[in-house]
C-alpha positions in Angstrom: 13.4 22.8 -11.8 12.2 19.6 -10.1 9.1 17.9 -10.6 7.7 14.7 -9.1 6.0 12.4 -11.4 4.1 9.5 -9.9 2.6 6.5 -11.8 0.1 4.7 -10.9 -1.2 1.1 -12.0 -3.1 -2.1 -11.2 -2.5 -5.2 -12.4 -3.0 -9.1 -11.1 -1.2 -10.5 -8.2 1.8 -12.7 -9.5 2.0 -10.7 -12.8 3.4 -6.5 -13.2 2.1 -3.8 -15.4 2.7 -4.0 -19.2 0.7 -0.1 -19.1 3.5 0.8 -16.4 6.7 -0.4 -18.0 5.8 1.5 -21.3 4.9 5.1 -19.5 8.7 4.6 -17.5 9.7 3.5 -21.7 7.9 7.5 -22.4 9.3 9.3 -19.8 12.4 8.0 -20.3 12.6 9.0 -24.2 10.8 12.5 -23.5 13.3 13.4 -20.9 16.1 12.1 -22.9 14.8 14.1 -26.2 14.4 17.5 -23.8 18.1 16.8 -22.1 16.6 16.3 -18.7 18.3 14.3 -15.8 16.0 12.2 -13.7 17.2 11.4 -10.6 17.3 7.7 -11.1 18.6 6.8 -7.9 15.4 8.7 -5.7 13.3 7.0 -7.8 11.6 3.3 -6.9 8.8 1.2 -7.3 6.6 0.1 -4.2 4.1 -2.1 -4.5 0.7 -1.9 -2.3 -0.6 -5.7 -1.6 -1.9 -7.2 0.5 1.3 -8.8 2.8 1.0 -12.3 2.1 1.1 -11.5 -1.7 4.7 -9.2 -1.7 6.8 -12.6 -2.7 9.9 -11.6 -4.8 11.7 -8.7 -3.8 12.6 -8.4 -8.3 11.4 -5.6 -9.9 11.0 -5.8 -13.4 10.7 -1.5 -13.8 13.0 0.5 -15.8 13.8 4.1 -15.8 16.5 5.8 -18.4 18.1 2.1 -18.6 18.5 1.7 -15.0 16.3 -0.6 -12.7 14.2 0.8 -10.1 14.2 -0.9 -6.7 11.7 -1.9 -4.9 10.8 0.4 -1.7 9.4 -1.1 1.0 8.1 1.9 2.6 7.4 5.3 0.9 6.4 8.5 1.8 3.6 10.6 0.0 1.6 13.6 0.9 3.0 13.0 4.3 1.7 9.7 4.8 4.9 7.4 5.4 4.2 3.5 5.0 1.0 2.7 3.2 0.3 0.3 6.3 -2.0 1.6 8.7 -0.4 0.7 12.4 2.7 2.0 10.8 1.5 5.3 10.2 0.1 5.8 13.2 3.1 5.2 15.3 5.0 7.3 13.5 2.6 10.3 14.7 2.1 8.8 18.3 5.8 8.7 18.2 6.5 12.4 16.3 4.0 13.9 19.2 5.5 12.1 21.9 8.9 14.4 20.9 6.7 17.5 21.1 5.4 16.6 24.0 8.5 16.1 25.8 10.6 19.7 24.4 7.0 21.5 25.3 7.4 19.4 29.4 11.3 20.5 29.0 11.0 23.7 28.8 8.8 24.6 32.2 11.0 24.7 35.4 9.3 22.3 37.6 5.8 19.7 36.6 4.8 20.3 40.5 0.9 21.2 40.8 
């Protein structure tokens, strides 16, 4: 069985979450005490700032001893890249494919 566990936290710009290191520190142990894998490598941490303020591309996470990267772009509940213009033209840009296989399939676009 799978499951997705997402954390969430806020902390000051320049600084990272104390509250966020020691829930990874408890998941780590209850999965380890249950005998459950976590697949370490699917899992990152991405930060949502404001550009100007994403400065060090360190991450100072931890999960089961191994360090999570840091993921530039991430996709949740079907929203892909937490930046606005982004998200957008990946749907203009999804539809635009529909649009065409819909046009390819009629004969002949004459009115």
């Amino acid at each position: 069985m799978l499951m997705t566990l997402k954390f969430y936290s806020s902390f000051y710009v320049g600084a990272h979450s104390t509250d966020l290191a020691k829930a990874l520190d408890i998941v780590s142990e209850w999965a380890y005490m249950w005998q459950l894998k976590i697949a370490t490598s699917k899992c990152v941490a991405h930060r949502i700032s404001a550009r100007s303020q994403l400065s060090s591309n360190d991450c100072p996470y931890s999960l089961c001893d191994m360090p999570l990267k840091r993921s530039a772009s991430t996709k949740d509940l079907g929203v892909t890249n937490f930046v606005f213009d982004q998200h957008v033209a990946n749907i203009v840009h999804t539809a635009s494919a529909r649009v065409y296989l819909i046009l390819k399939s009629f004969l002949s676009r004459d009115r």
